[in-house]
N, C-alpha and C positions, 0 to 999 in steps of 0.2 A: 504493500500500500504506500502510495508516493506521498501521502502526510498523516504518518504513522508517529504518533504522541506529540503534533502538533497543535495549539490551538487557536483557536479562529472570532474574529467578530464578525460579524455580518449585519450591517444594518439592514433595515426594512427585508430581511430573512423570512417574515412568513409567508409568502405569496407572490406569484408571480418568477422573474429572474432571481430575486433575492431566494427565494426558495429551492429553485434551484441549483445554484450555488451549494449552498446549506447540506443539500442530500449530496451532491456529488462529492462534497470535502469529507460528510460523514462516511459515505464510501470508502474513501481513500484514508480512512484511517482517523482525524480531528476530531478533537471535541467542539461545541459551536456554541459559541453566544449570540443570539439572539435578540434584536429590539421593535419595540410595535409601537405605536402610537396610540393609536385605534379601536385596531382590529384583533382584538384579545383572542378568538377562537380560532382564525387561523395561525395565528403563532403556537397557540397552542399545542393545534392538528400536525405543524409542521414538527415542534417538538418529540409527538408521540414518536412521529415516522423517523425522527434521528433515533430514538431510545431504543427503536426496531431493530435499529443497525447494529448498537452496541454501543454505540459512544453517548459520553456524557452531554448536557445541553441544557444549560441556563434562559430561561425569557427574561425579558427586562421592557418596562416599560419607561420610554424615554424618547422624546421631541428633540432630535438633533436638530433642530433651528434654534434651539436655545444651548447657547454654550454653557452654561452651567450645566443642564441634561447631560450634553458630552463627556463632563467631568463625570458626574453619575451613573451613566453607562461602562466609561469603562470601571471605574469603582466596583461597582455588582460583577464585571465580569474578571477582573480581580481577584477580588473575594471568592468566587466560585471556584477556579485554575489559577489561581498560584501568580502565572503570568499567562501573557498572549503573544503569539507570534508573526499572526497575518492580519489585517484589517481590509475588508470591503466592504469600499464606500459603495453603498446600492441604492440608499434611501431616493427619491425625489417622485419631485411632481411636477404639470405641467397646467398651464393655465391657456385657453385659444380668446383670443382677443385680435382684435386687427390693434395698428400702432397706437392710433388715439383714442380708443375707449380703453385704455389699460389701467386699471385703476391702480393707485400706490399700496391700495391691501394682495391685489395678488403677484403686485411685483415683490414685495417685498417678499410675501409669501414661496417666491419661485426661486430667488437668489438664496435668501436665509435656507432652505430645504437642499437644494441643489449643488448651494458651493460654499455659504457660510457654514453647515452643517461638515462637509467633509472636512473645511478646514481647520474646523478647532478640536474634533473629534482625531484629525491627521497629527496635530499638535501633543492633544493629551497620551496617544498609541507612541510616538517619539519621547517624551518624554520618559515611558514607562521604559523602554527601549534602553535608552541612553542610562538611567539611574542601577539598570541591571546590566550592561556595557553586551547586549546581548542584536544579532541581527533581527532584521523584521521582513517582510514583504508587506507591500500596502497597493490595495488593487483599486480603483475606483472606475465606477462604473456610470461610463459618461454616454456619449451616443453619437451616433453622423455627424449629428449636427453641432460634433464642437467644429465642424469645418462645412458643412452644407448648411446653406439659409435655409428657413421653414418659414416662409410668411404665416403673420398671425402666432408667432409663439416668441417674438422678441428676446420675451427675459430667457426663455428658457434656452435659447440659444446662447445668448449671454453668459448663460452659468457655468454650458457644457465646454463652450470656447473657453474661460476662464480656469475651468478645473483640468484642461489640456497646459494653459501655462502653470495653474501650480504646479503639475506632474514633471514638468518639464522641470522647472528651478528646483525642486527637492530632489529629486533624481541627480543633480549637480551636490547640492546642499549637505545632501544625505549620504553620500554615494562612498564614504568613507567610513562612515559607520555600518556598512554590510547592510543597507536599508535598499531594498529595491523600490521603485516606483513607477506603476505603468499605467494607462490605462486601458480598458474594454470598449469598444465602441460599439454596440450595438444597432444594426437597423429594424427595419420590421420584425419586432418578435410577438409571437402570438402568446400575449397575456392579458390578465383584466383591466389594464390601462387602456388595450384598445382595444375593447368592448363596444365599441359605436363602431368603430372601422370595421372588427368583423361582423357587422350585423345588416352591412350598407354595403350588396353585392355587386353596384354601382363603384363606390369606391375602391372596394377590395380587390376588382379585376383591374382597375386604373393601376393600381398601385403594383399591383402583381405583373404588369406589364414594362414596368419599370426594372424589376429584378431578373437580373441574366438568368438564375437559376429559378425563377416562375413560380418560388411561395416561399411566404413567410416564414420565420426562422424561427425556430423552438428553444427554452431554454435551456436545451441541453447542448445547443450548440456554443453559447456561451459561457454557460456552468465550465463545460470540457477546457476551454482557454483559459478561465479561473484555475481548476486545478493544475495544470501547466505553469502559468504564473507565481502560484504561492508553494511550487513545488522547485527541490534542487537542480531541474534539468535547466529552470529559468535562472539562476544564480549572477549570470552576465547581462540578463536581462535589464534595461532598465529606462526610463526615458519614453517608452516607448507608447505607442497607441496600436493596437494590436485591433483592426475591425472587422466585423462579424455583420454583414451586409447581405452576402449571396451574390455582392456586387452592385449593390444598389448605388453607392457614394461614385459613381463613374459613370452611372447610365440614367441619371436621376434629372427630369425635366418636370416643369407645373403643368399640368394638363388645364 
């Protein structure tokens, strides 16, 4: 097992990409901590199915837009595992507005979620790192569009470009203390975030005709690059944005 007595954060872990993550690390060996906001039964659910596995797995409920939370979160997972060794950032959300109806509740709402959130949570995981002079992997789970436009999602493009640059300067920053830092970029992947897209067989075949490889992308395609990442064979890895598209980011036009 390629993270065999390794342990893991995983924010936004119950559901969705975050979820799977979570199973595929517990696969490979990790124990996993867990955080929700929300959605208390599926973090739950997802718990059960790590327990299934065999490995250990802490929930925590915790609002990584609030930096103090970040403190708390890793604390509970602390306290649970001794220490932690990998962090992914999974948590976000996205808000559709054209440019001038964007109100300043859900921009803030998209930056503090998106990229204030991985950052001070990126912070507190170094920290713990550096006072135990021990290395880390830190995966953050950005999307296309830190590099493709998406009219009507402004901020959240915004977030995803910006957590491509901090990937980028901590990957320098870090890069002496055995800290790797990359990110995931995922395109189309079929979760309950895009529960309206698959529901609109109008849009679903627009968008499907955009990708070279003609369907959406599962998360196990992304889980797979995760464990790859937080795993030894990635050790030179670093810097890097590693995308999970099917090919979308090079064939991708507004219809």
């Amino acid at each position: 097992m390629r993270l065999a007595g390794k342990r893991a954060l995983v924010t936004g872990g119950g559901r969705g990409i975050g979820q799977g993550i979570v199973l595929a690390f517990a696969r490979e060996g990790a124990d996993i901590a867990i955080d929700y906001v929300g959605n208390a039964a599926a973090a739950e659910q997802t718990r059960a199915e790590v327990e299934k596995l065999g490995r250990r797995v802490v929930v925590v409920q915790a609002d990584v837009s609030v930096p103090s939370e970040t403190q708390k979160l890793i604390g509970a997972s602390l306290e649970a595992f001794g220490s932690l060794d990998i962090l992914v950032n999974n948590a976000g959300i996205e808000r559709r507005a054209p440019f001038l109806e964007i109100t300043e509740k859900d921009y803030r709402a998209v930056i503090d979620v998106d990229l204030t959130g991985p950052f001070f949570l990126t912070q507190a995981f170094v920290r713990h790192l550096r006072q135990t002079s021990r290395p880390g992997k830190i995966i953050n789970i950005s999307s296309v569009h830190e590099e493709l436009p998406f009219p009507h999602f402004t901020p959240y493009c915004m977030a995803k470009g910006g957590l491509k640059m901090m990937m980028r300067n901590l990957a320098i920053e870090l890069g002496d203390c055995g800290i790797t830092v990359n990110n995931i970029a995922p395109g189309a992947i079929e979760t309950p975030i895009n529960r309206n897209l698959l529901n609109d067989p109008r849009k679903l075949s627009a968008l499907k005709a955009n990708i070279p490889m003609r369907r959406l992308g599962q998360t196990a395609d992304v889980a797979g690059v995760a464990v790859f990442l937080a795993s030894p064979a990635a050790d030179y890895v670093t810097g890097a944005t590693v995308v999970v598209d099917g090919g979308l980011l090079w064939n991708y036009s507004e219809q």
